[in-house]
C-alpha angles and dihedrals in degrees: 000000000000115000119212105193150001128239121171087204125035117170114197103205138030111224135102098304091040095048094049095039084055093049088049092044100047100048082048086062092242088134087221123196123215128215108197100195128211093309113037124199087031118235098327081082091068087045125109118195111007094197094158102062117101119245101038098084083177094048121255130232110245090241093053089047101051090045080060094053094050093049090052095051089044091051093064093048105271118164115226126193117174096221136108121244103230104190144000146215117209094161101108133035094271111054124232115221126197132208137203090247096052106258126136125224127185111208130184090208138023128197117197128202113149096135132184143310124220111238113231134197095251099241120146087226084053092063091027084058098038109146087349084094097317113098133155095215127056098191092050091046101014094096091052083067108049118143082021136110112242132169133217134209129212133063104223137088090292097047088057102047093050088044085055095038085054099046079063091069108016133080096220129006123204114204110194102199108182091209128056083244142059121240082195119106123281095252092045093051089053095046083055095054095039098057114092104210089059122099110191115203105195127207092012137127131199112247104181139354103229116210134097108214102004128011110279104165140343132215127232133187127201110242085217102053111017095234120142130224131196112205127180115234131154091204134051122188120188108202109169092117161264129289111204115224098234107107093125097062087062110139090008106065135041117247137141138273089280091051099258109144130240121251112182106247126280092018134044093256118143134195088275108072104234095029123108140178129200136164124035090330081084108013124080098156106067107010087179114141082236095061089036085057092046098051085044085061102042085052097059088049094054090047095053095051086051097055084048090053099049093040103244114144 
């Protein structure tokens, strides 16, 4: 395998955490290069008001957010290419990186920060509504419905925290669950039905959000019987899960049974020395830009103590 270049900091992703880990690393003098990836900027580009970021006391667009970001990270001399990293080699000490285009990059350290991608239901009114009511993410979008009736999809631990962390600001709150069962955790199943202002539809699916230029209503059908419902919500959240993006570290890093990867506690360290993972690539808990950013942070400073200890300058 022929290598090209060398590089002392690669970053693999461009949102939150990769931005950040690129501000911290470049004012560190680690010359880093940034590989945004085939959706730069992550989902916050698909994000409509941030109002929960600090630093923006009016509110800020995702997009907007994430160009600041990236100026940020450019000013201190952060390298951008617009291009996917396709495969890796952490056999050795020193880590081979492949893009898309077929170069070959040895890096001596490597921050990751890929992060994860919402699963959806799959309807066309899903992506026509998309931050026009739909939302993946009740904390991020929770406060924009409040005094309205929203629904929630999903039938796990997420599905019914969101469901809980809406009833706190919603008047009704509608929880579509497709089996006649919940997979979420006994206590969590208790704190659903127990609370007043949630209304469960079992064995039901949603077949269409209704709604033109904002989300007005969904239908649902029972999966028994075969009858339909249209209820009236503001607000649809969809809570069946994440996928990490982490599908090319198969076979080289540690991470659980859903593909998040492992960070040892208290750092962003993973099996591979000089490796390091930060933002919802790791992370499955919070999933919030702020914590991303955090973890993007702690990561160049791990990196950069790596690259002390090892001598590398």
């Amino acid at each position: 395998m022929s290598v090209l270049e060398k590089q002392k900091c690669v970053i693999i992703g461009s949102g939150p955490a990769g931005y950040t880990a690129a501000i911290y690393a470049a004012r560190a003098g680690l010359n880093p290069v940034l590989f945004t990836g085939k959706e730069p900027g992550g989902q916050l580009m698909i994000t409509t008001d941030v109002d929960n970021f600090p630093g923006y006391p009016a509110g800020i667009m995702g997009p907007e957010m994430m160009e600041d970001f990236r100026k940020q990270a450019e000013r201190f001399g952060t390298e951008i290419r617009y291009e996917l990293i396709t495969g890796v080699d952490f056999t050795g000490p020193v880590h081979i990186l492949t893009t898309e285009s077929g170069k070959n990059i040895e890096a001596n350290t490597v921050i990751i920060s890929t992060g994860a991608t919402a699963k959806w239901l799959g309807l066309d009114s899903e992506k026509r509504l998309m931050n026009k009511g739909v939302s993946a993410c009740a904390v991020c979008d929770g406060f924009f419905f409040r005094g309205m009736d929203v629904a929630v999809v999903g039938a796990g631990d997420t599905a019914a925290e969101e469901a809980s962390y809406l009833a706190k600001l919603c008047p009704k709150v509608h929880l579509i669950v497709r089996r006649n069962e919940m997979r979420a955790s006994k206590i969590m199943q208790e704190r659903v039905k127990n609370t007043p202002n949630i209304v469960i539809h079992w064995n039901s699916e949603t077949v269409e959000i209704l709604g033109e230029n904002e989300t007005e209503a969904i239908r649902i059908k029972n999966n028994v019987n075969g009858s339909e419902e249209v209820i009236p919500v503001k607000g649809f959240f969809v809570a069946i899960g994440h996928q990490p993006n982490t599908s090319i570290f198969d076979n080289w890093l540690q991470m659980d049974s859903s593909g998040y990867l492992i960070a040892q506690q208290g750092s962003t360290k993973t099996d591979i020395p000089g490796v390091f993972v930060s933002g919802d690539a790791a992370d499955k808990v919070y999933r919030q830009a702020i914590t991303a950013a955090g973890t993007g942070c702690m990561a160049a400073l791990d990196a950069e103590r790596y690259l002390v200890e090892h001598g590398i300058s």
